[in-house]
C-alpha distance (Angstrom), angle and dihedral (degrees) to the residues before:
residue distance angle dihedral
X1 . . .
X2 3.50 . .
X3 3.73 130.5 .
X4 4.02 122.6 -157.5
X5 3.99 135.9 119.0
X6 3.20 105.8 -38.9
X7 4.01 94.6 45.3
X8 3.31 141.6 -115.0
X9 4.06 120.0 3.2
X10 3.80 164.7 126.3
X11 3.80 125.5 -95.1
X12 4.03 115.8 -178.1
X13 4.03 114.0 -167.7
X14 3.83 126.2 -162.2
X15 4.10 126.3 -171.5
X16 3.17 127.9 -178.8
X17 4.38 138.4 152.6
X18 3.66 114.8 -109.7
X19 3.89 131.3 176.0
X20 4.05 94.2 45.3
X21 3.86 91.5 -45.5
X22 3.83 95.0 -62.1
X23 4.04 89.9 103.2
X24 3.83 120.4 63.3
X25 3.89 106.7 -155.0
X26 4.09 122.3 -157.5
X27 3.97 129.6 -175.6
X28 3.55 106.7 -173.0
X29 3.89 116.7 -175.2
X30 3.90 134.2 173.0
X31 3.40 130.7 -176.6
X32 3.95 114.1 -161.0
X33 4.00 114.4 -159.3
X34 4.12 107.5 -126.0
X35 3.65 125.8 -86.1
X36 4.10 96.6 -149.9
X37 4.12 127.5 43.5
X38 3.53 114.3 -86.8
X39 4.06 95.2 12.9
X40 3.54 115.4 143.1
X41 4.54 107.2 -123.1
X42 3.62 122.1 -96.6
X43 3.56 117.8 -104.7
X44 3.54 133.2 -159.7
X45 3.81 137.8 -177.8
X46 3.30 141.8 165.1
X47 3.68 134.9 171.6
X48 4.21 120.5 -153.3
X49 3.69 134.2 -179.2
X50 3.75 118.4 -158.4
X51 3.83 124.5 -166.9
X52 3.55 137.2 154.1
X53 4.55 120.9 -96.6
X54 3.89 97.2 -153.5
X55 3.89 78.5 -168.3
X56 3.86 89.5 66.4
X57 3.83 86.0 24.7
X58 4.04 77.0 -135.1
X59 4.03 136.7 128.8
X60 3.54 103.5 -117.0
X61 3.71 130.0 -157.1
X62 3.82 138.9 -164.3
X63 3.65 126.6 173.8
X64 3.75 120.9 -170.7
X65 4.01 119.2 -153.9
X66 4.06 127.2 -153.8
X67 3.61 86.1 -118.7
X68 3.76 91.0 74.0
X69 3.75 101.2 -105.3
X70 3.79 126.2 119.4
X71 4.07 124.2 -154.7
X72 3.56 113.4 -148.5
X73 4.59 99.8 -162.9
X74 3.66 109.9 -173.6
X75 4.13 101.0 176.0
X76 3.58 119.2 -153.2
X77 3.99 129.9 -134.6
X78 3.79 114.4 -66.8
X79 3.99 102.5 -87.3
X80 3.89 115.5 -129.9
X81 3.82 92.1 -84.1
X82 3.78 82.6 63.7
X83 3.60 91.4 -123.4
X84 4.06 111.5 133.2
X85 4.14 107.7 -120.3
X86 3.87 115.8 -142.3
């Protein structure tokens, strides 16, 4: 159970390496119980593949959505804080 913006819900997560282990797949879906009467839920989901750019020496990201957008994340080093910057 997870509880965020939208309310009260339940997000499932599933990894697993694809394309001879070089490809790290993730299907990410929540389902967020509605905030009027008679609503239908919220539901999100999202499906990334991470690998690594020995170019950019860099794990890469990119997550497509169903609503027919695509997120490209390539995360920078850890700044001196330590925290990672997107």
């Amino acid at each position: 159970m997870t509880k965020g913006g939208p309310g009260k819900g339940v997000s499932t997560r599933e990894y697993r390496f694809d394309l001879n282990g070089r490809v790290l797949s993730a299907r990410n879906k929540s389902i967020w119980e509605p905030q009027i009467a008679g609503a239908k839920p919220e539901i999100h989901e999202d499906f990334g593949m991470y690998s690594y750019d020995k170019l950019q020496r860099k794990i890469v990201l990119c997550q497509f959505h169903p609503e027919g957008f695509v997120t490209p994340v390539f995360p920078q080093p850890a700044s001196v804080s330590g925290e990672l910057q997107a």
